[in-house]
C-alpha positions as CSV (number, residue, x, y, z in Angstrom):
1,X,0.0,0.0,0.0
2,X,2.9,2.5,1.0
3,X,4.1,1.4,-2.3
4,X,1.0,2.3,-4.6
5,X,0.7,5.7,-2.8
6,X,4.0,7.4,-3.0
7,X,3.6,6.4,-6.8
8,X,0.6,7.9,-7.2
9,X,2.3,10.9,-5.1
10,X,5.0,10.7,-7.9
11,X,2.5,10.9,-10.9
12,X,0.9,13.6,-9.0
13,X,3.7,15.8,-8.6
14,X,4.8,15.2,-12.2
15,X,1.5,16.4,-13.5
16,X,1.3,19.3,-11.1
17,X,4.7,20.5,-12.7
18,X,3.2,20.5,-16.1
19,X,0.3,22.1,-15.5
20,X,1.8,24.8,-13.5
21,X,4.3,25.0,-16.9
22,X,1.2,25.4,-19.2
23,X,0.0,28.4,-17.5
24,X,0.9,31.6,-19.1
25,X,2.5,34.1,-17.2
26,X,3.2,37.7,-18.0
27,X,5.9,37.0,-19.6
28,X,4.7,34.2,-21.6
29,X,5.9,31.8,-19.7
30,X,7.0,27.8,-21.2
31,X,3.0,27.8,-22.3
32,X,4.1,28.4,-25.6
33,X,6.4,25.7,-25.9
34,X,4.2,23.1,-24.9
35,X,1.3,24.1,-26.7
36,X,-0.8,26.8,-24.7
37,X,-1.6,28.7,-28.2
38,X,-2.6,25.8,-29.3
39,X,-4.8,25.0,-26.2
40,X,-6.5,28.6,-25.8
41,X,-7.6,28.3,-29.3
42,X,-9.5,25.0,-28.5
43,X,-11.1,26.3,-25.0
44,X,-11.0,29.8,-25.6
45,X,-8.4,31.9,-23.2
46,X,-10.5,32.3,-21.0
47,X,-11.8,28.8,-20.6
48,X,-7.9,27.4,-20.9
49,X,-6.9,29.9,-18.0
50,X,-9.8,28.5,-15.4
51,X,-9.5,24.7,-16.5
52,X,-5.2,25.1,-15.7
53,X,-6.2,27.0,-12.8
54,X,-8.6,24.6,-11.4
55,X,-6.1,22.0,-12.3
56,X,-3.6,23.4,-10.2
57,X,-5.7,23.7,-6.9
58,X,-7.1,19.8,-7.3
59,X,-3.8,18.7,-8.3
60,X,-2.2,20.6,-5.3
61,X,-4.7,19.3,-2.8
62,X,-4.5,15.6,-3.6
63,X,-0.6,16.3,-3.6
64,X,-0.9,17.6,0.1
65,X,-3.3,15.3,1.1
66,X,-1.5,12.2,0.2
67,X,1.7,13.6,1.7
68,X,-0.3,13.8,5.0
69,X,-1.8,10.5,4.6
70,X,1.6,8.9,3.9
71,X,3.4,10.6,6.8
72,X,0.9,9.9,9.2
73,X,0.4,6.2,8.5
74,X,2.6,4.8,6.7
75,X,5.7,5.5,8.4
76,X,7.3,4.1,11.2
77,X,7.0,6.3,14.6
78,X,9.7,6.7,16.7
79,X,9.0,4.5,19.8
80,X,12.0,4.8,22.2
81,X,13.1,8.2,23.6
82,X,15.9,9.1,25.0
83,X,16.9,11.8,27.3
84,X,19.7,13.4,28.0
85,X,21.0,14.5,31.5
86,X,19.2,17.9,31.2
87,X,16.1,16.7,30.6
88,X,16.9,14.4,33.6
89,X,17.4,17.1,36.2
90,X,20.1,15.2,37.9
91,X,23.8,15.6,37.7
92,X,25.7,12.3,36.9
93,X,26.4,10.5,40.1
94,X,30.0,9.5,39.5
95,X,32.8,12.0,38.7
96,X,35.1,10.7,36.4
97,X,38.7,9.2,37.6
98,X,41.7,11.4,37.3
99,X,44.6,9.9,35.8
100,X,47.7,8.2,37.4
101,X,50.5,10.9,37.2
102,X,52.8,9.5,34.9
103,X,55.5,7.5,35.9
104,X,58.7,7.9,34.3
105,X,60.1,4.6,32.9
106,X,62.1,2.1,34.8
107,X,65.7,2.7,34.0
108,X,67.7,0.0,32.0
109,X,70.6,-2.2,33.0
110,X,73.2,0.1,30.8
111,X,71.9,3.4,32.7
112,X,72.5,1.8,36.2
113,X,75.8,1.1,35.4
114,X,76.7,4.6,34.7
């Protein structure tokens, strides 16, 4: 199932970005290149510029939706927490060991001799 809807979220997404694309902007936009003249002939301008519209906000709403549905279902939650000594209030209850001073090394047979 977790499968099936993240591709469906995948499809979704893809056809979100073209339809967003087809929309003409000020400046013209990538409409053009895909085919919007072409399109606002068909529907009329008008009709071409609520149909991508409309588009957008179904296509947008089943996007978020899905992403909810996925996140809150299909993932794995977090079951263990762990907390750190702040959160514990306490200080730790064992200071750490200080180190042996360092002892110099055990002189050799040659150096005794001397």
């Amino acid at each position: 199932m977790f499968g099936i809807l993240v591709f469906i979220e995948i499809i979704v997404s893809v056809i979100l970005m073209v339809v967003v694309l087809m929309q003409s902007s000020k400046g013209g936009g990538l409409a053009g290149s895909f085919g919007g003249a072409q399109m606002g002939t068909v529907f009329g301008v008008r009709r071409t510029a609520d149909f991508l519209s409309r588009a957008t906000t179904i296509l947008a709403t089943i996007f978020i939706a899905l992403s909810i549905i996925i996140n809150m279902f299909f993932l794995p939650v977090k079951t263990t927490t762990t907390e750190s000594i702040i959160q514990r209030g306490s200080t730790p209850t064992a200071a750490p060991r200080p180190l042996p001073p360092a002892s110099q090394p055990a002189a050799t047979p040659q150096e005794q001799g001397k």
